[in-house]
Each structure stands twice: as C-alpha cells, then as structure tokens.
N, C-alpha and C positions, 0 to 999 in steps of 0.2 A: 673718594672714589675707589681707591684701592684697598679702602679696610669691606667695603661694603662687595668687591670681588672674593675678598679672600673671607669673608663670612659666607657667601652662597658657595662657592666651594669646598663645605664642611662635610664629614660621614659621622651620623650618629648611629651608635651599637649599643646593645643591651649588658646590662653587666647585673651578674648576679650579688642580692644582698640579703641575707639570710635575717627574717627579725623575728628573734625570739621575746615572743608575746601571745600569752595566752587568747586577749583578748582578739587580737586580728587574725591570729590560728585558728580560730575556732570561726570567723565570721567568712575567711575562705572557706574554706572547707564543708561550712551549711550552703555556703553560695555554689561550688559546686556540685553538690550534692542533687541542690536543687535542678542546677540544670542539667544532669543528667539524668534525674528522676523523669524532669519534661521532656525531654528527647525519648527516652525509653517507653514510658507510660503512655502519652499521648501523639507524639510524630509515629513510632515506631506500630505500636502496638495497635492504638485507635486510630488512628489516621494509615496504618498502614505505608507509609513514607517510601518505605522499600517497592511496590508495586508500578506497574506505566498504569494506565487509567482508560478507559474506553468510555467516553460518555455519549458517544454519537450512535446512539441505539435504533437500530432500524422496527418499526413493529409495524402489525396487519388485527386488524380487529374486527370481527364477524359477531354479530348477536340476531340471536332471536326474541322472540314476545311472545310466550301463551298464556291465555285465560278467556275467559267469556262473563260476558257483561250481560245485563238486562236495562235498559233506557224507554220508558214511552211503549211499554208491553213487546217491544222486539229485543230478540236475544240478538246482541252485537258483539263481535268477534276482535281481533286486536287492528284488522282492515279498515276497522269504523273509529268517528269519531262521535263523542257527545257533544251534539248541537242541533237547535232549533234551524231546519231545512226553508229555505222560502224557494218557492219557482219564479223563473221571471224571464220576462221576453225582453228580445231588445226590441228599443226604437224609439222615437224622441219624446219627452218627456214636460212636463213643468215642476218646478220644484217651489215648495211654499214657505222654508226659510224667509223669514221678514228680510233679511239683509239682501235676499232678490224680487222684491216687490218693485217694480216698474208702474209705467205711466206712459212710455214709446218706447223704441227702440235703442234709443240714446242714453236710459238707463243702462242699457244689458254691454254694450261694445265693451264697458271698461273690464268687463270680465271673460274676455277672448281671450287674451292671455295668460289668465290664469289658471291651474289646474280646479277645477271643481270636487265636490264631496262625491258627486256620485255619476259625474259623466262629464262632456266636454259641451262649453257654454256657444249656443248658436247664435246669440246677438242681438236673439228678436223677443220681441215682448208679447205675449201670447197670456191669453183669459184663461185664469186659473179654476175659477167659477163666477157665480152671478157679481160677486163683489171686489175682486183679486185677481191683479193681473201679476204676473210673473214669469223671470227670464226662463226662455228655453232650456234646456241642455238633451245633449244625445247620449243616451248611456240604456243601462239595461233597466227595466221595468217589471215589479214596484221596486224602488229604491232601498237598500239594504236599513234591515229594521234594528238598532243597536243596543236598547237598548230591554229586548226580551232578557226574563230573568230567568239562570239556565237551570239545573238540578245534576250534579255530578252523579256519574254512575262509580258507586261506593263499592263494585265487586272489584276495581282496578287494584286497590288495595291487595288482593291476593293474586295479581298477575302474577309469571314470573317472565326473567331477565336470563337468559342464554349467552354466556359469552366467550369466544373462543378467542385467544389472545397468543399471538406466536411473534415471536421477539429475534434480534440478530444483533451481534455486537463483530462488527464487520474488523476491530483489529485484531480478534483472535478467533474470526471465524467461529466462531460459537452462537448455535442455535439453540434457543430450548421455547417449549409452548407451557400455558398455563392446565396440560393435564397431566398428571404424575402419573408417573409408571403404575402406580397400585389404582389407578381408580378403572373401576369394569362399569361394563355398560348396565347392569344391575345398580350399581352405586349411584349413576348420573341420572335414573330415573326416582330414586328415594330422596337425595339428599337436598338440601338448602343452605345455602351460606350461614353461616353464623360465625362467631372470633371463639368460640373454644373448640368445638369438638366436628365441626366442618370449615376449618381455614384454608380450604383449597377446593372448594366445593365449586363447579362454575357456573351454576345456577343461582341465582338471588330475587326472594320474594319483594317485589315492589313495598310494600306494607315496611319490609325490613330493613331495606335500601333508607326508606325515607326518616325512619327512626333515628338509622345511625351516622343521618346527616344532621339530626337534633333536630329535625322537622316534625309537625303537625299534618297528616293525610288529610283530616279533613278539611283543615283549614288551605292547604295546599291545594285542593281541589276544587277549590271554589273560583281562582284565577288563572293556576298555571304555577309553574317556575320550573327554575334548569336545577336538574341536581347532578353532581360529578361524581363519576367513579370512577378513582384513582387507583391504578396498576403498577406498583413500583418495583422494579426486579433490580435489587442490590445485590452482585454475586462477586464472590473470591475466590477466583479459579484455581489457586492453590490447593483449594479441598476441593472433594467431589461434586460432580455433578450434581447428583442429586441433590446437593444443599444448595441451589442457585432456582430457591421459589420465588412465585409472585407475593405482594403483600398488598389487600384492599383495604381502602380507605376510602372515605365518603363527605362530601359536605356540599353546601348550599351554592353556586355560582353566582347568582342574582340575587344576594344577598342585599341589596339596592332596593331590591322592590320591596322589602318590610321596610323598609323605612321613606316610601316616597311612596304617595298615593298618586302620582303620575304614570297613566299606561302601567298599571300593578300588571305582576304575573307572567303569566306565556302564553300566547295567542296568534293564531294565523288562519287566514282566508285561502279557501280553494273550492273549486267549481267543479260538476258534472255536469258535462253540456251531450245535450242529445235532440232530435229534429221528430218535429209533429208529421201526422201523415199529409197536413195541407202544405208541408216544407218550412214550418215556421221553426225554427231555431230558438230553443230552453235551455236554461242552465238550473241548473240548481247551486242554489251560494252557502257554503258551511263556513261558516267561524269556529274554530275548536278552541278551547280549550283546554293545554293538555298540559302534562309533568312531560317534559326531556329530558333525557336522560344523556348528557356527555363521558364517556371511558377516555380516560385521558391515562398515557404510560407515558414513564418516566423510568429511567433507569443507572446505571453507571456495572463495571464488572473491572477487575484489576489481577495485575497476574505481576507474579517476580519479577525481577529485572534487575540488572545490573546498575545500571547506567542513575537510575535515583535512590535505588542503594548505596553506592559510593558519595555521590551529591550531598545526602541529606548524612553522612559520617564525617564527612569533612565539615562541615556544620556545624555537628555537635561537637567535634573537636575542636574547632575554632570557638563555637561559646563558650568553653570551659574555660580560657582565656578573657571574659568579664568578670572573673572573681577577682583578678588581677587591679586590674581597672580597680574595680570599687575599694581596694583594700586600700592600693597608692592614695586613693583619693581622701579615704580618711586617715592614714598615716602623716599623709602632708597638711592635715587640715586641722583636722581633731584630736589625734590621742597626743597625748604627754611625749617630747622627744623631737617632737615633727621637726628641730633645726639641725638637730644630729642626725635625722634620717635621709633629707637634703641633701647634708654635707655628704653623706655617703653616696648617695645614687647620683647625684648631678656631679661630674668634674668634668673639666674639660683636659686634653693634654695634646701636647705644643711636641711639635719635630722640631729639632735643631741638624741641619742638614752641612756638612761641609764637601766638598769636592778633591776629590783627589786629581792628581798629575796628569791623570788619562779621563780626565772629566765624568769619574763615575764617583756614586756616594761611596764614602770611606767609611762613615760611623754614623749611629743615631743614638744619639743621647735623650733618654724621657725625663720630662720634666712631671714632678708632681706624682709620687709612686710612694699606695697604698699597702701598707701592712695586709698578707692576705692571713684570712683567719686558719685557713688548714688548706691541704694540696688539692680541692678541688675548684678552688680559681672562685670562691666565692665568698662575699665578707659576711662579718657575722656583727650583730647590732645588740646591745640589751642579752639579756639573760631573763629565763623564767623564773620566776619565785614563786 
C-alpha cells in the first residue's frame, strides 16, 4: 500500500540528450521541415488560418426574362406559357375510367373518401351512355386531357436571364452587388455572360445557361427541368474591394429525372377563370411545361484578426514537437544502440532526506549522477562518423 502511495506521488521532467546520428539528424529535421512547410503553405497561406470568417452571408435576388416566342401562329411573350388551352365549365360530371363502372349506387360510396383524378366522387351511379353506367363526380368539365403531345417553342433558347444579385456579410458590415463599378448602361444592353471575355456580365442567354450546365435545349424542352445558377462571392477583405466578385456556375438540379422516367422533367397546372354573359363560370386549364431556372448564392469573406492568428502559431509550434515523438520512437525501437539510449533518457533519482535539530532538512544527497557531456546540462550519446 505504501510503495503504491509513494509511486503516484512521483514528478517526471524532461532531460536533455543529445544523439549524435546522422541518420535520426536528418529524419528530425525532414519531419520538421515538413511541418512547417504545412502550417505555412496550406493553414496559413491557402486556408488563410490567420482570418475570423463570415459565412452567414445575407443576399436579395431580383431577375428578369426577355425574349419573344411564336407557338400555334401567336407571338408569346415571356407572361405565356407553351401549352395546349382546353375551356371548361364546372359541374357534375361522369367519368368513364373502367375502374368507375357501376351497376347502383353501392358501387360508387367506397369512393367518397377518396380524392378522385378529376373532381370529388358523389356516390351515385348515373348512365354514362346507352351501355355504361358510371360513378358520378363534381369537378370541372371536360376533364383535363393528358395526354395531348405538346411542341416546345424553340425561340426560348435565345431568351435572356437578368440578374441583379446584392449580398451583406453582416460581421464586417460589408456590402457589395454583382455590378462593378466599370460596367455602363451601354455595356448591360450589348453584353451576354460567357467565362472569358464577359465574367461579370449580368445578363445570360438561356441557350447559354443550359450548355454550361452540360445540358441539351432541345432535349430539355420536350419535359422541363430545374437548372441552378450559382452565385459564389469568396472575398478577402485584406485586399480591396474591388477584388471581392461574383463567380457563376451552372448545373442540372433534377438531375433524377434523366435517370427515372417517373413524372420526367418540370410541369405545373394553372388556370384563368373568367364568367359568360349568361353568369356561367370558365376556366381555362394550362399545363406548362417549362425550364426553372434556380439562383442559388453562396458565399464566405474573412478579414485579419488576432485571435486565430495566435491559435493557429501556437499550433504550429506545438507540432514541431512530433518530430520528437517519432524520432524517440525509432531510437528506442529500431536503430542500433536503442539499450544505451534507455539507459540514458530513463533514470530515476531518490532524495535522501535527514532532519536536523529544529526539524528542517539539513542535506540532500542524489543518488545515481550522470557525467554531463559539457556546461549546457545536456548529455551527449554516439558520435558521427
């Protein structure tokens, strides 16, 4: 019990031992090298380590759509859609689906509760013609026709995309929009996005858009789909404003629908409804068929600072200390010696304590004392050859 008191009672301290070796000289010394190459080249430099970081970027996004289409001999505007129009009145109806074919009434109830295709099921069993009877439902009239084949209007391709994009990085208060000082209202009516010689352009040709998402127009047109255009503002407030642009990028979102011929594409139903002069109530039902187009920003901005400056140097100064680490590790393991290196770095040493007359220590005697190799308190191991 008392040797196991006075073992947790112990202080262990560092002692220097100098080993002269080519081989472990050299294998420190690439080890730190290394990591201060990584601290400097990549924390410091590419990662900017030294910066605080703002990535809670506030933005507002405003776009337009010009172009003009022709569909079915009428010129259509970017307010239209392409689709086949049906008029239809409401009021109750019979639908000739086999799976609502009746015989009384007591076919039609089990379908009260459930939502129907094209209205709400009344429960009664009503003559469809001379041979066909089937359940009622109450919805609008004629029943929407699904499967008319459409014909895309191919002038969409040269619409264009208007986008005014203004951004906040609310910890250093800094605002900036995606139009540069140099661009005149001459410029914004000539120019069109492209990646060489208009990369801040903020108009983009639909045709263009859908290319440099790796898409096909035509093929695209025939169903729909979402395509994204991404607005990334990466800025370093250290340097000027000016160098704190947007950067577009583009790709597919519903990338799902080429590979699932379930509900392909992008499609939505909406109505114009307007009243006859007898008071009967019309709608007209459009299906579209359209490309979306989503702006999605994204952003971060970083500025100096103290505070992960100091952090990430204490860091690298602390890692310079695994060269250590690994060297002990092959000295005591691997190279030639490792029992004489032991003997050196591990000793233990014992106080001998007596009391003098007025009950304080008189002397300490050390037991187990090493030759030191010269006057800076450190030993020396091996010799180079």
């Amino acid at each position: 019990m008392w040797t196991c008191i006075t073992d947790f009672f112990t202080y262990e301290t560092t002692k220097s031992v100098v080993v002269k070796s080519w081989t472990i000289g050299i294998i420190n010394r690439v080890v730190q090298l290394l990591i201060i190459t990584y601290f400097i080249g990549w924390v410091f430099v590419y990662e900017k380590a030294y910066q605080i970081r703002d990535t809670a970027i506030e933005s507002s996004v405003m776009t337009k759509v010009k172009g003009f289409g022709l569909y079915n001999n009428r010129v259509m505007d970017v307010a239209e859609y392409v689709t086949p129009s049906q008029v239809t009145h409401e009021h109750t109806q019979t639908f000739s689906e086999m799976k609502y074919k009746c015989t009384h009434d007591n076919n039609c109830t089990k379908f009260l509760n459930k939502p129907g295709g094209n209205g709400l099921p009344t429960g009664r069993c009503v003559r469809f013609n001379d041979t066909l009877n089937t359940c009622e439902i109450r919805g609008w009239c004629q029943a929407e026709i699904d499967y008319i084949k459409t014909h895309p209007m191919m002038e969409v391709e040269n619409f264009t995309i208007f986008i005014k994009n203004s951004i906040r990085f609310p910890l250093f208060n800094f605002t900036k929009g995606n139009f540069l000082p140099t661009i005149t209202p001459q410029y914004i009516k000539a120019c069109n996005f492209d990646h060489e010689n208009n990369t801040y352009c903020p108009i983009f040709r639909v045709g263009d858009v859908i290319r440099y998402a790796h898409q096909n127009f035509t093929t695209l047109a025939q169903k729909g789909g979402v395509i994204g255009i991404k607005i990334g503002w990466m800025c370093d407030l250290d340097k000027s404003e000016d160098e704190c642009n947007p950067s577009y990028s583009f790709t597919r979102l519903d990338a799902m629908s080429e590979k699932n011929s379930v509900s392909p594409g992008y499609n939505f139903r909406y109505a114009k409804y307007y009243k006859m002069d007898n008071g009967t109530d019309y709608r007209t039902l459009l299906k579209a068929y359209a490309i979306r187009f989503d702006v999605l920003v994204n952003g971060n901005a970083g500025k100096f600072n103290m505070i992960p400056t100091l952090i990430n140097m204490v860091a690298a100064f602390t890692s310079v200390g695994v060269g250590t680490v690994l060297c002990d590790i092959i000295l005591l393991n691997f190279l030639k010696g490792a029992e004489q290196y032991k003997a050196k770095k591990f000793e233990e040493v014992k106080f001998e304590n007596s009391l003098s007359s007025n009950g304080l220590y008189r002397s300490r005697e050390f037991i187990g004392v090493e030759k030191q190799s010269n006057d800076s308190g450190a030993f020396s191991i091996g010799q180079y050859g």
